[in-house]
C-alpha positions as CSV (number, residue, x, y, z in Angstrom):
1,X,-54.1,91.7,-175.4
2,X,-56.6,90.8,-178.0
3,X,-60.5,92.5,-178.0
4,X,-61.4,89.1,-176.8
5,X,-59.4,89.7,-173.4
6,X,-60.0,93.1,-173.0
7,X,-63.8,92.1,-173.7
8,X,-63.4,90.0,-170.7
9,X,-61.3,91.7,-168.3
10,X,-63.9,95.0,-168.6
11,X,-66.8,92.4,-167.6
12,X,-64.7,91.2,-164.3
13,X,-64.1,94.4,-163.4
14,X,-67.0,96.8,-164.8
15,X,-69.3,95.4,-162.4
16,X,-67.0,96.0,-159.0
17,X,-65.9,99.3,-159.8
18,X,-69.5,100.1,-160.9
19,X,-70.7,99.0,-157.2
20,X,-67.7,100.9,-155.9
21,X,-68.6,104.5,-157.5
22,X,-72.4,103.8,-156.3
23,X,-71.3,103.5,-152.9
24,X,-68.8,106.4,-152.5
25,X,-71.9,108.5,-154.0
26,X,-73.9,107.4,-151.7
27,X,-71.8,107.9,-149.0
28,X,-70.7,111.3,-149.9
29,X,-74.5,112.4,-150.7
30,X,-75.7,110.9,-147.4
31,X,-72.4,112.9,-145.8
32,X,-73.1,116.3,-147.4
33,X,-77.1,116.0,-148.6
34,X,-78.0,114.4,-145.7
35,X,-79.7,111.7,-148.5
36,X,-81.1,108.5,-146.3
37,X,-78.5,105.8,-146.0
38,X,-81.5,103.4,-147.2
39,X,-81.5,105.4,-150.2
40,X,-79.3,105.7,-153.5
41,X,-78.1,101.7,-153.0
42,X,-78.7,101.3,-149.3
43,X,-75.3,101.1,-148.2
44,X,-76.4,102.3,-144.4
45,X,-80.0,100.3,-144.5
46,X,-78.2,98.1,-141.7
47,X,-76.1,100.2,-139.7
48,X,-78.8,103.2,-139.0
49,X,-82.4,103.8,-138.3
50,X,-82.3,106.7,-140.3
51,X,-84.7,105.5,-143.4
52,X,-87.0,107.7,-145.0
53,X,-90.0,105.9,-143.1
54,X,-87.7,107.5,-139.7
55,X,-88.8,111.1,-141.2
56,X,-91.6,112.8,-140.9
57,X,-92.8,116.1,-142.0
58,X,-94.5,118.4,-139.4
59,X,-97.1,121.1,-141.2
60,X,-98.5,124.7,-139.9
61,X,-101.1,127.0,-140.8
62,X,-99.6,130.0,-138.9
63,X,-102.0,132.8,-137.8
64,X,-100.5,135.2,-135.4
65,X,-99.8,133.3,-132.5
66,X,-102.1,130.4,-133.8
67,X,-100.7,127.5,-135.4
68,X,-103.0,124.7,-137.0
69,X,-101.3,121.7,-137.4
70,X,-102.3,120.4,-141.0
71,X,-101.8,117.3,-143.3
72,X,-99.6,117.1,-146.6
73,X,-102.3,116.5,-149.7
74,X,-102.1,113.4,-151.4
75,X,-101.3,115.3,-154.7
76,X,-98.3,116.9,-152.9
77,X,-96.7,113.7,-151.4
78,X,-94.7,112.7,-154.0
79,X,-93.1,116.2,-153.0
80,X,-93.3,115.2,-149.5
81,X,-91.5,111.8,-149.6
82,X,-88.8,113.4,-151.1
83,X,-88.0,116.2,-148.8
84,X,-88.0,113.1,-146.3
85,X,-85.7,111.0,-148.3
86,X,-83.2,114.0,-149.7
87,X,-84.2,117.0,-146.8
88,X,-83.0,120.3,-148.3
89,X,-84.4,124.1,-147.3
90,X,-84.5,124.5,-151.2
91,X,-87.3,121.6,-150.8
92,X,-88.8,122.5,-148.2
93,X,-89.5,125.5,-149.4
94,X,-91.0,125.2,-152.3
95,X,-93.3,122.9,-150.6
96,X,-94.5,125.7,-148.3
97,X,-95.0,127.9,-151.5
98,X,-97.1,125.6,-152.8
99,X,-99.1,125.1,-149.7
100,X,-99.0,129.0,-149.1
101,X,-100.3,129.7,-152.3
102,X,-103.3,127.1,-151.9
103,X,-106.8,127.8,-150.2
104,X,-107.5,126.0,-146.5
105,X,-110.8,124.9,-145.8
106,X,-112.3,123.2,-142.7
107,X,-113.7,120.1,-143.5
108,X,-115.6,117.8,-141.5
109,X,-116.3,114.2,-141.7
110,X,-118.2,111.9,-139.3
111,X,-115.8,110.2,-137.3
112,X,-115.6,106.0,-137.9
113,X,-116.2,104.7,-134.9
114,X,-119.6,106.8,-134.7
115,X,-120.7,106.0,-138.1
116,X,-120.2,102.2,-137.4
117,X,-122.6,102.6,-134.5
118,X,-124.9,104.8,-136.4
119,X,-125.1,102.1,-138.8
120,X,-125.5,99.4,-136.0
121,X,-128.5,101.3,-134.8
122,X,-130.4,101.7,-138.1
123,X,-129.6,105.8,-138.2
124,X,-128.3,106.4,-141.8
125,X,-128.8,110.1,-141.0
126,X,-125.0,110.6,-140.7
127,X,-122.6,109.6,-143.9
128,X,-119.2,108.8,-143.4
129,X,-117.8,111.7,-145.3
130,X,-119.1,114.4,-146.6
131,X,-117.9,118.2,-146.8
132,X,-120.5,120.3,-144.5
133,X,-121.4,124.2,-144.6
134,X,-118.8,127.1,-142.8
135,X,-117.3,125.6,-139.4
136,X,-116.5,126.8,-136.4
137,X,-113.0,127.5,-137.1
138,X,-112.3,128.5,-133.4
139,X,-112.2,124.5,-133.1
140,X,-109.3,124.4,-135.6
141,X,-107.2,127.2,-134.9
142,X,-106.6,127.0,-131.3
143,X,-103.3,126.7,-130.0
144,X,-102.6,122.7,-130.5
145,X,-100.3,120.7,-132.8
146,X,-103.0,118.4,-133.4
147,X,-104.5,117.8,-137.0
148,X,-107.8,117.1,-136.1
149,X,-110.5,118.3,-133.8
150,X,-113.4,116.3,-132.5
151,X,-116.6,117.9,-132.0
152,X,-119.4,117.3,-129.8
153,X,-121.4,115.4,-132.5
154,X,-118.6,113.1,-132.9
155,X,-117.5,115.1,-136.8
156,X,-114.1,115.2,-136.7
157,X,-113.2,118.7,-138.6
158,X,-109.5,119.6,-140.2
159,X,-108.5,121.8,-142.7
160,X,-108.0,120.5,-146.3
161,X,-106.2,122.4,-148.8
162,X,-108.4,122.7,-152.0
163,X,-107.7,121.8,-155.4
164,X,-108.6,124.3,-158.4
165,X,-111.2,122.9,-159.3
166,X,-112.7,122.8,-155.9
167,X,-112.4,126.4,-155.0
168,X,-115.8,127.4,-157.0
169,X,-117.4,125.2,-155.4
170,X,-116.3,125.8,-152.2
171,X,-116.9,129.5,-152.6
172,X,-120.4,128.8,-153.9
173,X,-121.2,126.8,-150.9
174,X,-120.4,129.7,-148.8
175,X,-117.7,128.0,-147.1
176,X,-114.8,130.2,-144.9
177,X,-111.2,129.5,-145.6
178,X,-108.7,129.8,-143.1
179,X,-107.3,132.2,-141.8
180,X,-103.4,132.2,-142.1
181,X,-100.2,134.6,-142.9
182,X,-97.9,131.9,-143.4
183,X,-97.1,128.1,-144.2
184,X,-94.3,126.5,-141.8
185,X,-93.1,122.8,-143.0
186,X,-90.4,121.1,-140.6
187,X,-88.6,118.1,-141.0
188,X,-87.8,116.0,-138.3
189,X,-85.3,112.7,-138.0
190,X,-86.1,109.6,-135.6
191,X,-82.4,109.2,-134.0
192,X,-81.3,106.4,-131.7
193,X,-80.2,107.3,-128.1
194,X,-78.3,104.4,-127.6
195,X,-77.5,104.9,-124.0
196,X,-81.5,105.4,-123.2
197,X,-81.9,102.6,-125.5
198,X,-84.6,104.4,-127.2
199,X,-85.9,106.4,-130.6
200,X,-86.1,110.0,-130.2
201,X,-87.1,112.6,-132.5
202,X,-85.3,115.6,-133.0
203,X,-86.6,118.1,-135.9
204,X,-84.0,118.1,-138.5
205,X,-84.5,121.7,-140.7
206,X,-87.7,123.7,-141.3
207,X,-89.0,126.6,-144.1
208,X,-91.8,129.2,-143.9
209,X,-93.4,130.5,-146.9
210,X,-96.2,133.7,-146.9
211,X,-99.9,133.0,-147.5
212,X,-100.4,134.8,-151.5
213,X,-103.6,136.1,-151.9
């Protein structure tokens, strides 16, 4: 067989055993890793619910026997949509270090429906956003799993986890952070209950992680 031929023959069959070994890693990394069969070639993307989008991440401020439900920070998401996509305690733990090690804040905002009626009315008192002085934390760190609180004045208040740069200025507005001794993060997995014919959520692994001070 000349170089010609073998030239060939590795083109007709690079490309089908190429597929092949994507596949079986895929299969063996969704098997063992729990990876998201609509991930690493999408092998499952027909035959399961189970994509990342199926996955969501559940967040706690734990004080005692206080939890505050919290949101994942937009600088920590890339973080976050892989713990959904790939869910290991390795990753979910260092994702509760990170938000352990961080400084919580209330932070209050005028809720959107309000501020479009404000604005209706002529009353530009109230701005859409805009961080206020200490809050009554009491609000936030009542026993609920929701992530935000509605006041009276129609401010929605939830704790936002500061960046560096923001901690001075926080501090020099006198604001209170809150209170917490530890970070939990839990994944949990949308599953189909094909007898109820119906989506039902199921939480998949979680990690805790100690405030640092």
């Amino acid at each position: 067989m000349n170089r010609k031929q073998a030239r060939l023959r590795a083109l007709v069959w690079g490309s089908p055993i190429l597929l092949c070994a994507i596949a079986c890693l895929q299969i063996f990394l969704a098997m063992t890793k729990s990876l998201s069969p609509w991930k690493g070639g999408g092998f499952g993307m027909f035959s399961t619910v189970d994509s990342p989008d199926a996955r969501f991440l559940r967040i706690y401020l734990v004080n005692g026997s206080e939890e505050t439900a919290v949101l994942l920070p937009d600088n920590l998401k890339t973080l976050g949509r892989e713990l959904q996509t790939i869910p290991s305690t390795a990753l979910a733990s260092d994702l509760a270090q990170r938000l352990a090690r961080g400084t919580w804040t209330p932070y209050r905002m005028t809720d959107p429906v309000r501020h479009y009626q404000n604005t209706q009315t002529g009353n530009d008192n109230e701005t859409l956003a805009g961080v206020a002085g200490p809050s009554d934390t009491t609000s936030l760190n009542g026993n609920s799993a929701d992530v935000v609180k509605t006041l009276p004045d129609g401010q929605v208040v939830f704790p936002k986890l500061l960046r560096m740069r923001e901690r001075g200025s926080a501090a020099s507005k006198g604001e209170e952070a809150v209170a917490f001794q530890r970070v939990r993060v839990e994944v949990w997995k949308y599953n189909l209950d094909v007898g109820a014919s119906q989506l039902k959520a199921a939480k998949f692994l979680e990690a805790t992680a100690d405030a640092q001070p």
